[in-house]
PDB file of N, CA, C and O in Angstrom:
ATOM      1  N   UNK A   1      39.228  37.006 -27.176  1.00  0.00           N
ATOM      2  CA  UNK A   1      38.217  37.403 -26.206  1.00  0.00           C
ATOM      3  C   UNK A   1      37.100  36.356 -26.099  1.00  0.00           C
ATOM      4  O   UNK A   1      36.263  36.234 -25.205  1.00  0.00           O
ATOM      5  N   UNK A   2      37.301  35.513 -27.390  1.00  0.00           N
ATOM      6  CA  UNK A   2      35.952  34.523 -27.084  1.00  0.00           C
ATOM      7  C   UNK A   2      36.058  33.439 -25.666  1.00  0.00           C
ATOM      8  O   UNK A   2      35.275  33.102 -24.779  1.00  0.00           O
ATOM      9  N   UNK A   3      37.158  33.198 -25.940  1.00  0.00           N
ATOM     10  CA  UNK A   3      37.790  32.072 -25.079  1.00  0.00           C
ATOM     11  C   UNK A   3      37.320  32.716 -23.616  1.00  0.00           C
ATOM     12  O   UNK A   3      36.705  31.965 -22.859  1.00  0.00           O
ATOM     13  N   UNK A   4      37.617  34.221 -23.155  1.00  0.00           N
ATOM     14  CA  UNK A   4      37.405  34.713 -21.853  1.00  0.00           C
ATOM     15  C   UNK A   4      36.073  34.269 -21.518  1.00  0.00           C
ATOM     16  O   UNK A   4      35.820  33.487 -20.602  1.00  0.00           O
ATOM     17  N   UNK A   5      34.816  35.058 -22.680  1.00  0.00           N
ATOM     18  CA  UNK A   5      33.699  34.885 -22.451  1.00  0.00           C
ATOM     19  C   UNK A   5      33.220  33.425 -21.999  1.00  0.00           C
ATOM     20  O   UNK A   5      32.584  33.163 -20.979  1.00  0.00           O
ATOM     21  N   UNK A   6      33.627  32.609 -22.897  1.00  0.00           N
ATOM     22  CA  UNK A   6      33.232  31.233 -22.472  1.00  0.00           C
ATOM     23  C   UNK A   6      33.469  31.009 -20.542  1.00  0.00           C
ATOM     24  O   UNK A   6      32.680  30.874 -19.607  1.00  0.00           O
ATOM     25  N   UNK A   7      34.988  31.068 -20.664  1.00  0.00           N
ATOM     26  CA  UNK A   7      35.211  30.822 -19.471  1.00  0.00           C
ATOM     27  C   UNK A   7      34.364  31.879 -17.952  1.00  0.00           C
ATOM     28  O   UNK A   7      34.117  31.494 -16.809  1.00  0.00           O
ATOM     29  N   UNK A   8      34.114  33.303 -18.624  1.00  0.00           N
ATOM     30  CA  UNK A   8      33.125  33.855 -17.716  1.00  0.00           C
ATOM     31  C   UNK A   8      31.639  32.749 -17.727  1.00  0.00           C
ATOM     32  O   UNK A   8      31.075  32.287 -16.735  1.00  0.00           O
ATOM     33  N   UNK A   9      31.302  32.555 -19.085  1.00  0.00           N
ATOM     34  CA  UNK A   9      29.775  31.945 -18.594  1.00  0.00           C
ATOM     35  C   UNK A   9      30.139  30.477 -17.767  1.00  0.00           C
ATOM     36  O   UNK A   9      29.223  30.159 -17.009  1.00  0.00           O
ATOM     37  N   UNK A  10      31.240  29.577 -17.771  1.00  0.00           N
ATOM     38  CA  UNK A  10      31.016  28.809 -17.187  1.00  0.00           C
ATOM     39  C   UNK A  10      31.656  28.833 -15.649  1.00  0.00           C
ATOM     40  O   UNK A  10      31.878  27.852 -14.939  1.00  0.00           O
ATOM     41  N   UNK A  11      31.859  30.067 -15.377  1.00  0.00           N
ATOM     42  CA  UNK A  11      32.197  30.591 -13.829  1.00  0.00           C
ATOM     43  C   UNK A  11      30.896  30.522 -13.209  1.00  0.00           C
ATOM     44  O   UNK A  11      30.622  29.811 -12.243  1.00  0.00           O
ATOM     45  N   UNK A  12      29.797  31.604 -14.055  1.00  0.00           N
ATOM     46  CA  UNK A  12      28.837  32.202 -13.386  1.00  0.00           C
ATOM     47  C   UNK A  12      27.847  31.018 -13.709  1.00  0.00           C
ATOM     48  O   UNK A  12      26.745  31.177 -13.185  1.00  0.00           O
ATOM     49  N   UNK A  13      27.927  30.379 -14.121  1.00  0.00           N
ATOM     50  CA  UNK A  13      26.984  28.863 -14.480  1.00  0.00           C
ATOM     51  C   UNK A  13      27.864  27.975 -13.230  1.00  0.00           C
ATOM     52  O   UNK A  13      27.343  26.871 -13.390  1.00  0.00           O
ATOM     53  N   UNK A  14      28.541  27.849 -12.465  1.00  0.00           N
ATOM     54  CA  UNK A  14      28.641  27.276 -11.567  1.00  0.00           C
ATOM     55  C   UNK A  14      29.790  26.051 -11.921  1.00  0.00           C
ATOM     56  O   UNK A  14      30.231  25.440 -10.948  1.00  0.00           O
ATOM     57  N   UNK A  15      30.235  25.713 -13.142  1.00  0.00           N
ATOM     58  CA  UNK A  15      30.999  24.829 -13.576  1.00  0.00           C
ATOM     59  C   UNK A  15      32.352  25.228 -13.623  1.00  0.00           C
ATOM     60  O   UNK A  15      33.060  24.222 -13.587  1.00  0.00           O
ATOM     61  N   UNK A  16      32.895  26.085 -13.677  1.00  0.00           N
ATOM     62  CA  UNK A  16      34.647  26.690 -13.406  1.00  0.00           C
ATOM     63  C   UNK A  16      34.610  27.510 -12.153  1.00  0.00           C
ATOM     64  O   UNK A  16      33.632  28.039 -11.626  1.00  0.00           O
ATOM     65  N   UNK A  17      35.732  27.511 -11.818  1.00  0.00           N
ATOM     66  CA  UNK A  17      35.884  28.610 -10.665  1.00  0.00           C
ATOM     67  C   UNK A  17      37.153  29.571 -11.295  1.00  0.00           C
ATOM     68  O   UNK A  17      37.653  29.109 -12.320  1.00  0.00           O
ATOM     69  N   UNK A  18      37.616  30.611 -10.889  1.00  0.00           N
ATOM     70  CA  UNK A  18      38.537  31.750 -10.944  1.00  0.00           C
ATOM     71  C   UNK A  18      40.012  30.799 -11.082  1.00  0.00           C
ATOM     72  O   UNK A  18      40.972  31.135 -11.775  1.00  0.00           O
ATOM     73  N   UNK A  19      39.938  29.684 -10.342  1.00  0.00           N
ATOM     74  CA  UNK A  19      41.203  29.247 -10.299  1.00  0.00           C
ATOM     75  C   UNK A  19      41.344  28.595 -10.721  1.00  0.00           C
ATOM     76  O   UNK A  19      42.465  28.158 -10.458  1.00  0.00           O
ATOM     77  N   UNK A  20      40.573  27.744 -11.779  1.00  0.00           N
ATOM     78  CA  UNK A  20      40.628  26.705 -12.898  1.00  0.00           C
ATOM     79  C   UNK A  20      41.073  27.428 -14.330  1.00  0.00           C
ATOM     80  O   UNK A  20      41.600  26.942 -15.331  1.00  0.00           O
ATOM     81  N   UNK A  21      40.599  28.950 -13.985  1.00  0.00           N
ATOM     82  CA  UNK A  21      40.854  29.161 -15.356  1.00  0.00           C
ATOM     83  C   UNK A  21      42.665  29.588 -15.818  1.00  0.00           C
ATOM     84  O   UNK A  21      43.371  30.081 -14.938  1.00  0.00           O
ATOM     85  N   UNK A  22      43.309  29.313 -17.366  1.00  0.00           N
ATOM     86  CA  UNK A  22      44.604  29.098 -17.025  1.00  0.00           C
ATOM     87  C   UNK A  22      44.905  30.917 -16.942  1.00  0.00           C
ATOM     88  O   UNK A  22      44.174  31.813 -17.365  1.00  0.00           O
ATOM     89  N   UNK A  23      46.033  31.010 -16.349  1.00  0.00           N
ATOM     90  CA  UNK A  23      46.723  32.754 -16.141  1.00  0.00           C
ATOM     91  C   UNK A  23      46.902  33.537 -17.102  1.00  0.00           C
ATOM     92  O   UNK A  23      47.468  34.604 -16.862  1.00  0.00           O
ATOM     93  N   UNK A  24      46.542  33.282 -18.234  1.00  0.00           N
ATOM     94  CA  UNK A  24      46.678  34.034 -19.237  1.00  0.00           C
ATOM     95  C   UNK A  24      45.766  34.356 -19.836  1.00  0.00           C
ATOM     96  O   UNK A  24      45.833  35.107 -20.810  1.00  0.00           O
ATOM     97  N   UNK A  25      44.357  33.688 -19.227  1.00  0.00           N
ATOM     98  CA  UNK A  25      43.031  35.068 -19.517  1.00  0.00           C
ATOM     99  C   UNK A  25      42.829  35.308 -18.007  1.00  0.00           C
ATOM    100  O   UNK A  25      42.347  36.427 -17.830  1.00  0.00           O
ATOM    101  N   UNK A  26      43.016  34.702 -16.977  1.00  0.00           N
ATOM    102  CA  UNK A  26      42.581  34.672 -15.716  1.00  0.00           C
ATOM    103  C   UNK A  26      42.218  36.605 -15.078  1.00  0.00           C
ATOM    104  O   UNK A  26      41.497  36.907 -14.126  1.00  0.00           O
ATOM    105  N   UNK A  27      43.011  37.593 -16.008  1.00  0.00           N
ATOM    106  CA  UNK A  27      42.997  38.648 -15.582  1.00  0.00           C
ATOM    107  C   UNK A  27      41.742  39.150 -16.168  1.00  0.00           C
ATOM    108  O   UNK A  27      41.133  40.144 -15.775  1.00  0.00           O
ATOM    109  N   UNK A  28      41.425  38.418 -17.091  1.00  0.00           N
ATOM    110  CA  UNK A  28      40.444  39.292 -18.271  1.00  0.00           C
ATOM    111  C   UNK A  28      39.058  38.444 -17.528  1.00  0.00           C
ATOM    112  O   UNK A  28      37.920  38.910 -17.480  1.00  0.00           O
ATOM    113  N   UNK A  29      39.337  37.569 -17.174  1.00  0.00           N
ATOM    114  CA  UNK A  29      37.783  36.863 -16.791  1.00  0.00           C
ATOM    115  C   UNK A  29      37.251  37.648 -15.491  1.00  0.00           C
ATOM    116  O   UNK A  29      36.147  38.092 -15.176  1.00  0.00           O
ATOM    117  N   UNK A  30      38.443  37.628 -14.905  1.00  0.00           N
ATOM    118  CA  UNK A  30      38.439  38.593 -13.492  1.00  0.00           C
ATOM    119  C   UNK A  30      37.965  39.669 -13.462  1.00  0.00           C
ATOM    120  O   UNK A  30      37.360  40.078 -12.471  1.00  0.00           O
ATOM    121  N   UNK A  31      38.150  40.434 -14.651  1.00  0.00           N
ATOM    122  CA  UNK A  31      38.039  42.073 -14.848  1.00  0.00           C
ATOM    123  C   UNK A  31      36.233  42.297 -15.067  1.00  0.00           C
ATOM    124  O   UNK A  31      35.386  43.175 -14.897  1.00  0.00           O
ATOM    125  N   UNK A  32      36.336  40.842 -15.562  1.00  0.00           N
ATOM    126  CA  UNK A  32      34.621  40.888 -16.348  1.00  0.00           C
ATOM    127  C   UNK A  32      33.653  40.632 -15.022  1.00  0.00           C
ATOM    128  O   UNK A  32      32.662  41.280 -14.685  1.00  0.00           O
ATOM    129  N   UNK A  33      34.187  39.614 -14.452  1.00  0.00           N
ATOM    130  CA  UNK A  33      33.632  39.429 -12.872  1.00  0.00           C
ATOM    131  C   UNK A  33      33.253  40.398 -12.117  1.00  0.00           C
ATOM    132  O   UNK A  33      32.156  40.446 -11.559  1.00  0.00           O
ATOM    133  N   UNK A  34      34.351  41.450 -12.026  1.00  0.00           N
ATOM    134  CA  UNK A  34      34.596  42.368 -11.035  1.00  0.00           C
ATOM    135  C   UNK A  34      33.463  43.313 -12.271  1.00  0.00           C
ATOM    136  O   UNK A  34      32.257  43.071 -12.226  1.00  0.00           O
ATOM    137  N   UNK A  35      33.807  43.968 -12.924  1.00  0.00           N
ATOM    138  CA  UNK A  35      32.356  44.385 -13.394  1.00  0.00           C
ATOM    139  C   UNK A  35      30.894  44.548 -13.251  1.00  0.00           C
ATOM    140  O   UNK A  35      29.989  45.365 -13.082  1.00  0.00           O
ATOM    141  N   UNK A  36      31.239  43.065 -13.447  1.00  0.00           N
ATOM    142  CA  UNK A  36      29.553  42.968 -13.348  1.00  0.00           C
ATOM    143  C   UNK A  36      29.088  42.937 -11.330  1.00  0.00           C
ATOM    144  O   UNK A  36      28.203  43.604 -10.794  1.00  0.00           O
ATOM    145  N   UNK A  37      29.680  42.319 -10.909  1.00  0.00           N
ATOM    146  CA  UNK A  37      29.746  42.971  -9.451  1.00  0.00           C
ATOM    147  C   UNK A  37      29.329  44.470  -8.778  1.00  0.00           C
ATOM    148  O   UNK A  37      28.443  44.882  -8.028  1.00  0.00           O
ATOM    149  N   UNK A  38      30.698  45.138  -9.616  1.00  0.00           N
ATOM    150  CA  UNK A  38      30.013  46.568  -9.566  1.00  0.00           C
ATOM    151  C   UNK A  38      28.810  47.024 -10.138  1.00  0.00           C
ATOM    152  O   UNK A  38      28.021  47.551  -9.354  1.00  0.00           O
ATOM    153  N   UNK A  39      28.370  46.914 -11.756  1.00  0.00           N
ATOM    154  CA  UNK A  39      27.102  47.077 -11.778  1.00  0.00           C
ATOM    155  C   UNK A  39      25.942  46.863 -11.076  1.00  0.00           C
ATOM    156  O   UNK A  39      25.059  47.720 -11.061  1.00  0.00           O
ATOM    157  N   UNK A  40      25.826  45.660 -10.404  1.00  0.00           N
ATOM    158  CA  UNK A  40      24.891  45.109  -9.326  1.00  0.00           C
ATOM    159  C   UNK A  40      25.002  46.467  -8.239  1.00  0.00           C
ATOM    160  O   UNK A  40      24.095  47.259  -7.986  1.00  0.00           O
ATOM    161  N   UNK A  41      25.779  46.467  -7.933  1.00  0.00           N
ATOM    162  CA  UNK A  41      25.860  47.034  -6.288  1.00  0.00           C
ATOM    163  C   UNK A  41      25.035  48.687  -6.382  1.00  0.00           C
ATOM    164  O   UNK A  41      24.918  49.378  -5.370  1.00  0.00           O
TER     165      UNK A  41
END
């Protein structure tokens, strides 16, 4: 799970995008994305 987190902070820091990250956390970074999305709204 660490590995996801990383790759979430450097989504939302502007340095990775969704599709850089490789497919085998890509669901879990996604899930965290979509989350926090919903919380906002």
């Amino acid at each position: 799970m660490v590995i996801v987190n990383i790759y979430y902070k450097l989504i939302k820091a502007g340095a990775k995008t969704i599709e850089q990250v490789p497919e085998i956390h890509k669901a879990e970074v996604q899930e965290l994305l979509d989350n926090e999305s919903a919380t906002q709204n």
